[in-house]
C-alpha positions in Angstrom: 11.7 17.0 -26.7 11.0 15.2 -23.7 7.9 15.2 -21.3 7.9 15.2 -17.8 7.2 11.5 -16.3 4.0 11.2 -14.8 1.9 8.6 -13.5 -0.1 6.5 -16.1 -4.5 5.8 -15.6 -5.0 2.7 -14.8 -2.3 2.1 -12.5 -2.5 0.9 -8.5 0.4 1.9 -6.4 0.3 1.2 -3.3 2.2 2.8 -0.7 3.4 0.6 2.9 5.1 2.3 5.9 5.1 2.3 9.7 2.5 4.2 11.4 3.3 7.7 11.9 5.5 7.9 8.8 3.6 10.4 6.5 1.3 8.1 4.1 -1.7 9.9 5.1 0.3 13.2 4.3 2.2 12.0 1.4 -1.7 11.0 -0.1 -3.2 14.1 0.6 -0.5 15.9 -1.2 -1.2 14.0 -4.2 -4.5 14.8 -4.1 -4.2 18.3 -3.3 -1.7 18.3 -6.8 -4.2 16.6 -8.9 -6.7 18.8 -7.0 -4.9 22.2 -8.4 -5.1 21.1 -12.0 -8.6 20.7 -11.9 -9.5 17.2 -11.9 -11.4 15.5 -9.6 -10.1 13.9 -6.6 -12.0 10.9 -4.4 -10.7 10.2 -1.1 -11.5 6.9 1.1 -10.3 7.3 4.5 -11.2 4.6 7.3 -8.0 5.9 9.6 -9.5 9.6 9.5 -12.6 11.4 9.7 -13.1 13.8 7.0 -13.1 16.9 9.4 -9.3 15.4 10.9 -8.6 14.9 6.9 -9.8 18.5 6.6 -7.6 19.6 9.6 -4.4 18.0 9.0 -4.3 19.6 5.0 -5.1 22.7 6.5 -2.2 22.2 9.1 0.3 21.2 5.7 -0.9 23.9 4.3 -0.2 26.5 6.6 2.8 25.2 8.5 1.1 25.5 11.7 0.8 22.8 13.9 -3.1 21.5 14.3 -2.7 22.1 18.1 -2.4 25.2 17.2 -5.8 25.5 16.1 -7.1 25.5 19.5 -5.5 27.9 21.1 -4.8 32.0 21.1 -3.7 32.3 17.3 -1.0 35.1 16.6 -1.8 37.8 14.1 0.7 36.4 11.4 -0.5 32.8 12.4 -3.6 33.7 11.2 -2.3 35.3 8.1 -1.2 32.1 7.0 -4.3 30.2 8.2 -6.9 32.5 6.0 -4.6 32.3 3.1 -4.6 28.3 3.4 -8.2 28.3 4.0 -8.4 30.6 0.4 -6.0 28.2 -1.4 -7.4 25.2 -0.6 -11.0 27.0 -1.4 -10.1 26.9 -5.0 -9.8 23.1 -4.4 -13.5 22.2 -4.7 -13.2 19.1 -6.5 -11.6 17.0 -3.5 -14.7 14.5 -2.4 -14.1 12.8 1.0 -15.4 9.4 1.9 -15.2 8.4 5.6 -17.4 5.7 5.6 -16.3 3.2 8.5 -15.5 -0.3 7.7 -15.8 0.6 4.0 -16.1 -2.6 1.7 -14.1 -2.7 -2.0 -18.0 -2.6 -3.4 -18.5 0.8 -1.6 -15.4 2.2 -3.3 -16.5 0.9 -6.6 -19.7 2.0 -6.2 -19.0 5.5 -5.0 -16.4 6.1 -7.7 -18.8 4.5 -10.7 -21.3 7.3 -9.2 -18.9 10.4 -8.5 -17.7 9.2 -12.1 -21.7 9.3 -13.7 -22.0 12.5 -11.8 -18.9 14.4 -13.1 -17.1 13.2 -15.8 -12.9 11.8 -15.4 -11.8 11.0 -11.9 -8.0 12.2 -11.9 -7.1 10.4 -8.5 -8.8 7.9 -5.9 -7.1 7.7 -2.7 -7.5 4.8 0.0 -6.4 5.1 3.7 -6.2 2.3 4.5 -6.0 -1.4 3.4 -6.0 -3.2 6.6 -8.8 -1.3 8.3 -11.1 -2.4 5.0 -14.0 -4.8 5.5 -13.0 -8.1 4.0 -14.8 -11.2 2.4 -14.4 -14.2 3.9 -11.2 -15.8 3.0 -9.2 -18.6 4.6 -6.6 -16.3 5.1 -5.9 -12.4 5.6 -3.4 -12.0 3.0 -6.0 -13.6 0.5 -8.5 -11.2 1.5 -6.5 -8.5 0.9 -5.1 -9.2 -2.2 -8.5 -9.6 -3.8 -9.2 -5.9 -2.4 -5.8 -5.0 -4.5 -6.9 -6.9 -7.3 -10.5 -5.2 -7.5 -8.5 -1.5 -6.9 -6.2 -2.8 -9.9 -9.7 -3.2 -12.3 -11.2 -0.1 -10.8 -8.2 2.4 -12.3 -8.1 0.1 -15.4 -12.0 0.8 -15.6 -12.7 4.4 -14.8 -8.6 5.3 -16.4 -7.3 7.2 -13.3 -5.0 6.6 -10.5 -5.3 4.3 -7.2 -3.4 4.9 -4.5 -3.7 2.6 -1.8 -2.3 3.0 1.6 -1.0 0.3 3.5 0.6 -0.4 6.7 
């Protein structure tokens, strides 16, 4: 009998692509999956406020444009709006961190406490590496691969999932 493959806790993937090619999107359907089975999502965004983080999965969703959102809806658009809004209500374990300039000690610290608080994390989501506050380091790359590193403990310590955004 085989099992379906799955990511393993304690793992760090990281995910790199031009802007505008759907990392933001391609996270917050991973947290929306791990979401719907009940475990307990954190999201660190320093691209997007949590209200745009908020818009852009109700947008996905729905399969209505955000513009959308500001203008005359049509009945059946707003069909599909209320019955995103009531899906993604079921989804009351997604916690969104929009913390500007966040540090790797804020994540850590945030996700030991969410952890204390609730039990299992079941994905952490960053958005994104390069907008991260660094240490001082003689170089970027240096810098950013110590962030990596402490993302790569941070799984292996609380045994979920890191996903970490890159551009």
């Amino acid at each position: 009998l085989l099992k379906p493959k799955q990511i393993v806790n304690g793992s760090l993937f990281v995910v790199g692509a031009r802007p505008k090619m759907g990392k933001t999107t391609v996270l917050t359907e991973m947290a929306k999956n791990v979401s719907n089975q009940g475990r307990t999502v954190l999201l660190f965004s320093m691209e997007m406020t949590d209200c745009q983080l908020a818009e852009r999965t109700l947008s996905q969703q729905s399969n209505l444009n955000s513009n959308r959102f500001y203008e005359k809806l049509e009945e059946h658009e707003w069909d599909g709006l209320c019955n995103a809004i009531g899906r993604l209500k079921q989804c009351p374990n997604i916690w969104i961190d929009d913390t500007p300039a966040m540090t790797l000690q804020h994540i850590q610290s945030e996700s030991r406490k969410i952890k204390r608080k609730l039990g299992d994390i079941g994905f952490i989501g960053v958005d994104y590496l390069t907008l991260m506050q660094t240490e001082k380091a003689d170089r970027n790359d240096l810098a950013y691969g110590n962030i990596t590193k402490g993302l790569k403990v941070l799984a292996k310590e609380l045994n979920t999932v890191v996903v970490l955004l890159t551009q």
